[in-house]
N, CA, C and O atoms as CSV, one atom per row, in Angstrom:
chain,resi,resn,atom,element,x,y,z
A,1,UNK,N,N,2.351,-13.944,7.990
A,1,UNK,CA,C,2.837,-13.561,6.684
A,1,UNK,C,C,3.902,-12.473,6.835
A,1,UNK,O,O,3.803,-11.570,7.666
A,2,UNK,N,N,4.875,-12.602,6.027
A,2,UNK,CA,C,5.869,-11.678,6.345
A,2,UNK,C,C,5.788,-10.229,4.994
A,2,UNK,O,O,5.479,-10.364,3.810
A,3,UNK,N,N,6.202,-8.868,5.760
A,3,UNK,CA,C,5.930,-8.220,4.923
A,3,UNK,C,C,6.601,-8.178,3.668
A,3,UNK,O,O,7.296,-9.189,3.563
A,4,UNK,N,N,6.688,-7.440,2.673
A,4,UNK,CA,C,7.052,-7.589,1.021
A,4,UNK,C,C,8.129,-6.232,2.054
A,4,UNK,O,O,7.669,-5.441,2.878
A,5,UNK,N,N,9.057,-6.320,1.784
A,5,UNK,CA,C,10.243,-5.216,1.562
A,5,UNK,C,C,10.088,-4.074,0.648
A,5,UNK,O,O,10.335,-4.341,-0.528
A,6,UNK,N,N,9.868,-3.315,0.811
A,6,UNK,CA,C,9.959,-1.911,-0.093
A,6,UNK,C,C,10.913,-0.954,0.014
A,6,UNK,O,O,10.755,0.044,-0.687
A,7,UNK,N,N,12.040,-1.020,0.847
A,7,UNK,CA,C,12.973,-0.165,0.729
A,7,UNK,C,C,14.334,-1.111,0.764
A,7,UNK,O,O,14.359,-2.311,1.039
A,8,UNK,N,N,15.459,-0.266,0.417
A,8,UNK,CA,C,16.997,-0.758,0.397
A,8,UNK,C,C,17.108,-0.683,1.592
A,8,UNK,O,O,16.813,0.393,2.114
A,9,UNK,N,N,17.553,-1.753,2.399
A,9,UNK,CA,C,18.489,-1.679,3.774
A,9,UNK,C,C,19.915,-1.027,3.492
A,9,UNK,O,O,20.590,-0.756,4.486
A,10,UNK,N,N,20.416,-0.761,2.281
A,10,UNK,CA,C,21.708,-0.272,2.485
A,10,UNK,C,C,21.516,1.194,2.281
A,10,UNK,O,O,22.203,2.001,2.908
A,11,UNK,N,N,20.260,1.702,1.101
A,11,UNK,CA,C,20.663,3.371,0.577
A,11,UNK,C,C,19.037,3.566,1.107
A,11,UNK,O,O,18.947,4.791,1.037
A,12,UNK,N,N,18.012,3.194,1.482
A,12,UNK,CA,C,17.115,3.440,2.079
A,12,UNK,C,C,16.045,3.914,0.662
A,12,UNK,O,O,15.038,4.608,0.802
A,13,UNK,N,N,16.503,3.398,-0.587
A,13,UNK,CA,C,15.892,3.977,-1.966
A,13,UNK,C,C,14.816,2.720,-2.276
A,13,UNK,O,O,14.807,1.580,-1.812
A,14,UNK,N,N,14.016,3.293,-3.129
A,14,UNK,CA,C,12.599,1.967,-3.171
A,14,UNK,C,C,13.129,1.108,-4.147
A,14,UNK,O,O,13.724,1.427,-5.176
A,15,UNK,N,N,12.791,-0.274,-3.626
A,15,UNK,CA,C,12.870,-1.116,-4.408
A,15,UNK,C,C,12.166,-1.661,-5.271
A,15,UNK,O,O,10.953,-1.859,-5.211
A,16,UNK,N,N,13.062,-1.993,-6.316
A,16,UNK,CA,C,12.132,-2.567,-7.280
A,16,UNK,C,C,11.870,-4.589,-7.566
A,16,UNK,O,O,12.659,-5.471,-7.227
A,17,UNK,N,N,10.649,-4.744,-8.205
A,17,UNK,CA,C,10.842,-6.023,-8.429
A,17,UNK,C,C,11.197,-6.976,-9.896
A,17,UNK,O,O,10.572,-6.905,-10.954
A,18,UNK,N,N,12.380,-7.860,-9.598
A,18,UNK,CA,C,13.216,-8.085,-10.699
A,18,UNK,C,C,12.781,-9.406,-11.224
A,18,UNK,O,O,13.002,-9.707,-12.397
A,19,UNK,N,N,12.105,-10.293,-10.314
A,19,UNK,CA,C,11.368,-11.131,-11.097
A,19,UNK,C,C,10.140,-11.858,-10.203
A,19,UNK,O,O,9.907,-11.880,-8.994
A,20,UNK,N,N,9.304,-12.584,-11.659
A,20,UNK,CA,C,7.787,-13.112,-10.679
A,20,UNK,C,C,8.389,-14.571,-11.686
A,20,UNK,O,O,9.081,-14.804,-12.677
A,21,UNK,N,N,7.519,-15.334,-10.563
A,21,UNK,CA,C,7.765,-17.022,-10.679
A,21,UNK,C,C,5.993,-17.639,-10.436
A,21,UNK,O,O,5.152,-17.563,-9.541
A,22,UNK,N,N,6.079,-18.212,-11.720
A,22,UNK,CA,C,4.722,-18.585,-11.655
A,22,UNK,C,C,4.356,-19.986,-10.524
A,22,UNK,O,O,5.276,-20.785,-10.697
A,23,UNK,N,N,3.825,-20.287,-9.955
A,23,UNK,CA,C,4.262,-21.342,-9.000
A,23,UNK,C,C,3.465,-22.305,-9.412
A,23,UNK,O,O,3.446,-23.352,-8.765
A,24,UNK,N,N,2.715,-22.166,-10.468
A,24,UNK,CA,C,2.221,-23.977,-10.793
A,24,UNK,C,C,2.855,-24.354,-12.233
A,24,UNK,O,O,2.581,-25.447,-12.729
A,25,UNK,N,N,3.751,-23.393,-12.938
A,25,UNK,CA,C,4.457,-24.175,-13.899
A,25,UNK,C,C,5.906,-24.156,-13.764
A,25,UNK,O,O,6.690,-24.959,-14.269
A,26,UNK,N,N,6.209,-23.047,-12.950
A,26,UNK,CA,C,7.716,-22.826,-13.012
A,26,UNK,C,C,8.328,-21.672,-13.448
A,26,UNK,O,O,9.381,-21.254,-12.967
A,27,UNK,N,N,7.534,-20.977,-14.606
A,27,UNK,CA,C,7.894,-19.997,-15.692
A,27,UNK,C,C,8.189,-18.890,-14.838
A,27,UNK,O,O,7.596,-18.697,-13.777
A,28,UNK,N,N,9.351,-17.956,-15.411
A,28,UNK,CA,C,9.634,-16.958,-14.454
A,28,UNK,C,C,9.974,-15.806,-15.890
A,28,UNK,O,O,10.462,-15.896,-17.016
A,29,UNK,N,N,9.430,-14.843,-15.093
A,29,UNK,CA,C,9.815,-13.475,-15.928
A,29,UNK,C,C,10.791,-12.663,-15.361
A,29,UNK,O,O,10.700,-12.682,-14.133
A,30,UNK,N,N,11.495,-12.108,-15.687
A,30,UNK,CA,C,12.694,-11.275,-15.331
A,30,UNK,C,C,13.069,-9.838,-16.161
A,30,UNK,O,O,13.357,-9.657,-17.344
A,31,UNK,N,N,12.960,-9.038,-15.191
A,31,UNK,CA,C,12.923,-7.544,-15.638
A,31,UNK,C,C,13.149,-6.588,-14.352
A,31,UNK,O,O,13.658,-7.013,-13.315
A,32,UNK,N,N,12.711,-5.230,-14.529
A,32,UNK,CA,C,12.713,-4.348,-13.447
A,32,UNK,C,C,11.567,-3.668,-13.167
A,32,UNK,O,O,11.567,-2.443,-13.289
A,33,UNK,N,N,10.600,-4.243,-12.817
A,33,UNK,CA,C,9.683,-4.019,-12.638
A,33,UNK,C,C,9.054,-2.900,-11.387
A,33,UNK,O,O,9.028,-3.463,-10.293
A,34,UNK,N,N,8.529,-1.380,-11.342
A,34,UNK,CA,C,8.072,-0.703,-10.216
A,34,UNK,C,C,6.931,-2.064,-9.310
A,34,UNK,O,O,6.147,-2.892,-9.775
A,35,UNK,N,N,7.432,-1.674,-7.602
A,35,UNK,CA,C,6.121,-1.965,-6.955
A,35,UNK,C,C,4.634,-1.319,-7.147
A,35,UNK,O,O,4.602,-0.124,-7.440
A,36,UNK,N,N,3.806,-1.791,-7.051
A,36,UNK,CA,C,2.242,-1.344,-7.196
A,36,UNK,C,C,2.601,0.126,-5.922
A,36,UNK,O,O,3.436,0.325,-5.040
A,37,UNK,N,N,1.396,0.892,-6.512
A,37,UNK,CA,C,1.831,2.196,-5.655
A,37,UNK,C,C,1.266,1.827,-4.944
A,37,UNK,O,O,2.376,1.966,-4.430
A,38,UNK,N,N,0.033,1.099,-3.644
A,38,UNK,CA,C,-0.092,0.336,-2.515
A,38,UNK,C,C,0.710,-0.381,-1.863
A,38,UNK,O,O,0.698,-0.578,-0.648
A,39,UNK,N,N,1.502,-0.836,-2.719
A,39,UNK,CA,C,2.413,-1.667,-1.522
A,39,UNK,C,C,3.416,-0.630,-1.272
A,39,UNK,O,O,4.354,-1.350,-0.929
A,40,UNK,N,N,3.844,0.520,-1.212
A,40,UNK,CA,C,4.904,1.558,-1.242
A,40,UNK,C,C,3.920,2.351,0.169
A,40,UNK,O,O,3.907,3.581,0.128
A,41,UNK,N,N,3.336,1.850,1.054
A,41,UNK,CA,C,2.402,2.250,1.663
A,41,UNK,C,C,2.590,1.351,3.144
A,41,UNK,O,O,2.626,0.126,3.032
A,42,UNK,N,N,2.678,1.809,4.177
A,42,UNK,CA,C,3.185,1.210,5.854
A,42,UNK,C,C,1.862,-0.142,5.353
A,42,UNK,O,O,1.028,0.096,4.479
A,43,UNK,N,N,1.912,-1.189,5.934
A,43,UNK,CA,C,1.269,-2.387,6.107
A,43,UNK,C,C,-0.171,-1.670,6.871
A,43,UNK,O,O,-1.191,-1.863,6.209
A,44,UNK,N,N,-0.310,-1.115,7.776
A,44,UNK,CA,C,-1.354,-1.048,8.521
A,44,UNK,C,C,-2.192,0.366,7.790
A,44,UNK,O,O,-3.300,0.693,8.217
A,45,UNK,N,N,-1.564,1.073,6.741
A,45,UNK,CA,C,-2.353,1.864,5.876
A,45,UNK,C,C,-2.898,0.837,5.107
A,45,UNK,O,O,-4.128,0.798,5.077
A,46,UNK,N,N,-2.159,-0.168,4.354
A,46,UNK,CA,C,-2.619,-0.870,3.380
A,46,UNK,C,C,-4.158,-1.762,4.111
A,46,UNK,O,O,-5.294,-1.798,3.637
A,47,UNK,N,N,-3.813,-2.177,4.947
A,47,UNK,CA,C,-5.179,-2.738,5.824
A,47,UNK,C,C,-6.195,-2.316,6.333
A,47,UNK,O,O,-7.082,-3.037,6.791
A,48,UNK,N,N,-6.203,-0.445,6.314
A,48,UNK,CA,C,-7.170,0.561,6.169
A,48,UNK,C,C,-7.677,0.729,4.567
A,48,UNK,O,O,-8.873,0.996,4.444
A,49,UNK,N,N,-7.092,0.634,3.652
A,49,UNK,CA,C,-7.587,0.611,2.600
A,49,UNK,C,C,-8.369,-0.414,2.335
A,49,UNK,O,O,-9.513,-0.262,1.907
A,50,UNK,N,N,-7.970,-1.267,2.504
A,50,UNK,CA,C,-8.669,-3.144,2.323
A,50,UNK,C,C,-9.871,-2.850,3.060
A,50,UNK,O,O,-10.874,-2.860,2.345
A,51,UNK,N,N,-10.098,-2.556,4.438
A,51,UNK,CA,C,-11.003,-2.404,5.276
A,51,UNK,C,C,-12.063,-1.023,4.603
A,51,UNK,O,O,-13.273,-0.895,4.422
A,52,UNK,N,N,-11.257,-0.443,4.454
A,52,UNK,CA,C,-12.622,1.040,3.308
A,52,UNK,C,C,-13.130,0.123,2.156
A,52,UNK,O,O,-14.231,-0.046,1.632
A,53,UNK,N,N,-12.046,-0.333,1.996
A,53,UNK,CA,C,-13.462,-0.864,0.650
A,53,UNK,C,C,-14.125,-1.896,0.763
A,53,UNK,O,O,-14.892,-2.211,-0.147
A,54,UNK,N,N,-13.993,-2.718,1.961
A,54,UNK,CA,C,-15.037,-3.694,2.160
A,54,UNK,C,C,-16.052,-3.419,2.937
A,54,UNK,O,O,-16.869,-4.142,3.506
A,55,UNK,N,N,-15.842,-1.840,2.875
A,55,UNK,CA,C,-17.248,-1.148,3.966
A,55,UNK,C,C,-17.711,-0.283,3.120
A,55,UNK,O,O,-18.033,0.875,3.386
A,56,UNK,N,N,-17.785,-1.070,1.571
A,56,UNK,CA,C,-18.425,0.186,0.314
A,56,UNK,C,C,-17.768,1.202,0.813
A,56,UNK,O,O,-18.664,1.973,0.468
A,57,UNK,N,N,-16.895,2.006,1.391
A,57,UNK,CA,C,-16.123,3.297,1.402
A,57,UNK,C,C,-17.016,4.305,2.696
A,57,UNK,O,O,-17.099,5.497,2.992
A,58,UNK,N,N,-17.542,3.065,3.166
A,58,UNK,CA,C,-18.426,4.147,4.375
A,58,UNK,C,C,-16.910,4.555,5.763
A,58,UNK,O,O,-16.133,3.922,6.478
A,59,UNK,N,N,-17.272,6.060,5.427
A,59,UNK,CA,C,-16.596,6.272,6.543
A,59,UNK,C,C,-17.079,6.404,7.718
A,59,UNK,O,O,-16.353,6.371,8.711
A,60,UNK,N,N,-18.722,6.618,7.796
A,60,UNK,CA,C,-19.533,5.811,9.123
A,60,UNK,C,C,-19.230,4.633,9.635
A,60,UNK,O,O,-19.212,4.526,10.861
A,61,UNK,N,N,-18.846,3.200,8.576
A,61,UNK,CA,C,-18.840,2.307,8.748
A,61,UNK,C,C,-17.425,2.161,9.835
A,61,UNK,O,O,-17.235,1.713,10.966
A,62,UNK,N,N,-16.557,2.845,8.719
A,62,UNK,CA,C,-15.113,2.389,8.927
A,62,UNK,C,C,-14.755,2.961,10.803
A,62,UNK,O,O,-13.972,2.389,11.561
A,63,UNK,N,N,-15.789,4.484,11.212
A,63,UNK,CA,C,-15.768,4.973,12.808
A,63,UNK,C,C,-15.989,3.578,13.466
A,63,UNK,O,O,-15.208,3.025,14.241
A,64,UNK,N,N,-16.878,3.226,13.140
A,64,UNK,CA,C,-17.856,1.809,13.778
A,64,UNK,C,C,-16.683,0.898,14.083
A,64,UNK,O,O,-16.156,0.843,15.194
A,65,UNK,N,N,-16.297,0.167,13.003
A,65,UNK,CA,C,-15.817,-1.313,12.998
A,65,UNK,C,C,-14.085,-0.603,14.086
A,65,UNK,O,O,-13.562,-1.161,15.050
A,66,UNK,N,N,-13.671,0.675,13.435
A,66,UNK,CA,C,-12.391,0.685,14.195
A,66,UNK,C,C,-12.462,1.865,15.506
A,66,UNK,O,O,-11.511,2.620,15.709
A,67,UNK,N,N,-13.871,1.905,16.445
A,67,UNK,CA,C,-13.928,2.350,17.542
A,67,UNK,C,C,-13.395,3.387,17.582
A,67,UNK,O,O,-12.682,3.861,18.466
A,68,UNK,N,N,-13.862,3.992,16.168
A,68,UNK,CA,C,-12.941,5.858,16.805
A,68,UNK,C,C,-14.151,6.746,16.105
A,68,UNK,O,O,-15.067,6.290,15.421
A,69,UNK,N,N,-13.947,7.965,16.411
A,69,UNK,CA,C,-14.793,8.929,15.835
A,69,UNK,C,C,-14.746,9.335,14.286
A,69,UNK,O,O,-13.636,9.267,13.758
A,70,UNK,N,N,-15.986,9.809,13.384
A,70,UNK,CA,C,-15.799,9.917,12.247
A,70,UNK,C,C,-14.500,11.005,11.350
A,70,UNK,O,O,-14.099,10.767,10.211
A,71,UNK,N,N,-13.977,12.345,12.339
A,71,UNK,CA,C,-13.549,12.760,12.511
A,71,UNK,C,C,-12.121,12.514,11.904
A,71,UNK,O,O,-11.366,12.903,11.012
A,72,UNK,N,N,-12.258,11.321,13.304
A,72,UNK,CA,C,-10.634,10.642,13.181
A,72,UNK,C,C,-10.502,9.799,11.922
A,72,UNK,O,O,-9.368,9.699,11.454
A,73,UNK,N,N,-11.404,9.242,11.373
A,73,UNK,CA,C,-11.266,7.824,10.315
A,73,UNK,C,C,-10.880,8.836,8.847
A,73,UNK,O,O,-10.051,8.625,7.961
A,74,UNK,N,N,-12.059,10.229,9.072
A,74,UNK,CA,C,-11.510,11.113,7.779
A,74,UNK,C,C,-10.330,11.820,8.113
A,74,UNK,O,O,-9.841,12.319,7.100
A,75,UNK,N,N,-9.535,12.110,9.377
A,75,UNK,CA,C,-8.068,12.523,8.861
A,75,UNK,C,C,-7.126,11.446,8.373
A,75,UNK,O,O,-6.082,11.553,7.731
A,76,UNK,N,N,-7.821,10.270,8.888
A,76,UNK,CA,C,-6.877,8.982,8.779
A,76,UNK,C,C,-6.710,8.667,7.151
A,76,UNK,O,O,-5.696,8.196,6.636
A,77,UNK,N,N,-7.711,8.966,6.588
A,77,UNK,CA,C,-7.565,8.544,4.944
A,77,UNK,C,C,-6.799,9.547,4.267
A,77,UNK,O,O,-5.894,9.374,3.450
A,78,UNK,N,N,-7.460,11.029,4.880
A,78,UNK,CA,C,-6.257,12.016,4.100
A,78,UNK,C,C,-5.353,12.068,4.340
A,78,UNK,O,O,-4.798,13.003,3.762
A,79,UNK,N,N,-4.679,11.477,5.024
A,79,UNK,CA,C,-3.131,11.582,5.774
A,79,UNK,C,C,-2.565,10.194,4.096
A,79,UNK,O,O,-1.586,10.253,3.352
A,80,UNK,N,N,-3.395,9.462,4.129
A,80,UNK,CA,C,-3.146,8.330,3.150
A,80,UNK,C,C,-3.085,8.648,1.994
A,80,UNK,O,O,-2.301,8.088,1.229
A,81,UNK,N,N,-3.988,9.723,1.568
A,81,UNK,CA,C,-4.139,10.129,0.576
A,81,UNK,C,C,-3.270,11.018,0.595
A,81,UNK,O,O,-2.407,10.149,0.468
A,82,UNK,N,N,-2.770,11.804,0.628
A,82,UNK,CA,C,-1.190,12.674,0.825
A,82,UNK,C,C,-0.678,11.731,0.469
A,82,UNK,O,O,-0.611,11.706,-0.760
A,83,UNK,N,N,-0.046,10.470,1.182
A,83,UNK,CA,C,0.839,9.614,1.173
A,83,UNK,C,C,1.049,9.115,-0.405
A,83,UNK,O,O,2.084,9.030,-1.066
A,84,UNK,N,N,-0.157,8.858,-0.706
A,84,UNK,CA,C,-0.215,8.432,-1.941
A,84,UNK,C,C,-0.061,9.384,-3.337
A,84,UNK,O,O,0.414,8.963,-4.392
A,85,UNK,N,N,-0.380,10.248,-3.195
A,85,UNK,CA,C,-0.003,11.986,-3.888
A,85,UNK,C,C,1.403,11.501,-3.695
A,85,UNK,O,O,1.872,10.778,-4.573
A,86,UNK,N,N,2.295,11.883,-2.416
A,86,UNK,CA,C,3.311,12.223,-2.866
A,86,UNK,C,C,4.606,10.967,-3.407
A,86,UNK,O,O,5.807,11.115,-3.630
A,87,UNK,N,N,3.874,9.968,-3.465
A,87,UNK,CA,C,4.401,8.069,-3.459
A,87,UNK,C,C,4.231,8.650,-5.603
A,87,UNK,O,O,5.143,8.654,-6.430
A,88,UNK,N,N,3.280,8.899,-5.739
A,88,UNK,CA,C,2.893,9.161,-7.439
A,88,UNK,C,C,3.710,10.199,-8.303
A,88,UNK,O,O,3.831,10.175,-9.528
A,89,UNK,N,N,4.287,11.184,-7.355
A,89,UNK,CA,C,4.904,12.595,-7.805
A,89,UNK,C,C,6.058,12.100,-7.777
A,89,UNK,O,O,6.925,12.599,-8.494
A,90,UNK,N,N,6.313,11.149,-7.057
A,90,UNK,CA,C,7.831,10.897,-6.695
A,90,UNK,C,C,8.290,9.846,-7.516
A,90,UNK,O,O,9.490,9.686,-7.739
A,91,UNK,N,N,6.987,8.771,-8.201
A,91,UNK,CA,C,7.377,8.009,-9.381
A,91,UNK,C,C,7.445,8.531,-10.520
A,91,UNK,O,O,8.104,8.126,-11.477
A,92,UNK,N,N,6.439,9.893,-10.430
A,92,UNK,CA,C,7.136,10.244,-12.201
A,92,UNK,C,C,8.065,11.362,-12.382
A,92,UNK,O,O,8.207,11.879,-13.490
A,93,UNK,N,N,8.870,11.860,-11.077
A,93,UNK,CA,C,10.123,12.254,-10.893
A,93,UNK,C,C,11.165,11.762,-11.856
A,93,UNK,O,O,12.340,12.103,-11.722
């Protein structure tokens, strides 16, 4: 699967999405639509999130399944959680 693009290759500014296409009738909407504040997020954060919540949010769980210490899995979310703080401050800029 290829990733969704979130930034301009020319001004490096976030992109937005301008239209969705329904794929079993055809119908398409067209506007300027913000990305979801998850997808504004590196691919392999987004797959730590997916993975926390299919481990009910255990961060015991999450040491376990990704072979690191509990330690490490809780700086790993706050580093995300920053990310996401400052992804939110910067949309209602």
């Amino acid at each position: 699967m290829r990733n969704l693009p979130t930034i301009c290759p020319s001004c490096q500014s976030q992109l937005r999405v301008a239209r969705l296409v329904c794929s079993e009738c055809g119908t398409a909407v067209e506007g300027s639509f913000p990305l979801p504040l998850l997808a504004s997020l590196p691919r392999d954060d987004q797959q730590f999130i997916l993975d926390f919540v299919k481990s009910s949010g255990s961060l015991k769980e999450m040491a376990r399944l990704l072979g690191v210490s509990y330690p490490t899995v809780r700086n790993r979310l706050d580093e995300i959680i920053a990310r996401l703080r400052a992804a939110e401050e910067e949309e209602s800029a």
